[in-house]
N, C-alpha and C positions, 0 to 999 in steps of 0.2 A: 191501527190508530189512523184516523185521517188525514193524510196528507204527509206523513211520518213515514220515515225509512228507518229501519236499521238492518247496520251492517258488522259483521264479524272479520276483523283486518289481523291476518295472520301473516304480516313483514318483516324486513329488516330493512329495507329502504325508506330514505324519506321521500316526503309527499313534496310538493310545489308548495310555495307561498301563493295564498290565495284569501277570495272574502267569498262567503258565502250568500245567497239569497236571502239567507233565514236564519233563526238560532240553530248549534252546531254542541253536542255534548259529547266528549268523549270518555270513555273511560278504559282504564289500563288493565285489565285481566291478568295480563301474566309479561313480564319482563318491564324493561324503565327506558320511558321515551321523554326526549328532552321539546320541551312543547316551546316555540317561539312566537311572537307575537308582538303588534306594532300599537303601542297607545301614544295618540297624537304627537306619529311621526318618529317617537321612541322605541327603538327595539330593546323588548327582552323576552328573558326565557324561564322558565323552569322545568324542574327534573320530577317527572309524574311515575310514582310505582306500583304496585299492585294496587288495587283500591281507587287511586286517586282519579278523581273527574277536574275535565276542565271545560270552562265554558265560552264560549263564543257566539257572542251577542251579532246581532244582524249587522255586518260592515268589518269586523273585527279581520283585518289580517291576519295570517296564522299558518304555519307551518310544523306537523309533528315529524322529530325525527328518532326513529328508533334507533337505541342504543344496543344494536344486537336482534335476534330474534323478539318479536313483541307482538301480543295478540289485544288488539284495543276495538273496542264494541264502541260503534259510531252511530249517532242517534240525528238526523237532521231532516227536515223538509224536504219533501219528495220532490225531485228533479232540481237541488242545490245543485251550484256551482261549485 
């Protein structure tokens, strides 16, 4: 896909708070990660399990933290931040 990465994140660490370049999808394969994020200045979070996608519009702050081992398939614009 042009200009599209994916990747296969087999963790139990979390990531940085960060924003990306571009839009940002993720989805949870296998274990529950608690996904944080900041809308105008407000943090919050929710708890993503098998199945579940989360999106991350271009600017969106965002940090996932896995809750244990967790394998989450990340879909974002090549060379994101």
């Amino acid at each position: 896909m042009n200009g599209i990465t994916t990747r296969l994140h087999w963790t139990d660490q979390p990531y940085k708070w960060h924003v990306n370049d571009g839009q940002e999808v993720f989805v949870v394969l296998d274990g529950l990660v608690q996904m944080c994020y900041r809308e105008e200045g407000v943090e919050k979070d929710t708890l993503l399990g098998v199945g579940d996608i989360f999106y991350a519009s271009v600017g969106t702050e965002h940090v996932a933290k896995p809750q244990g081992a967790a394998r989450i398939l990340v879909i974002e614009s090549e060379g994101s931040v």
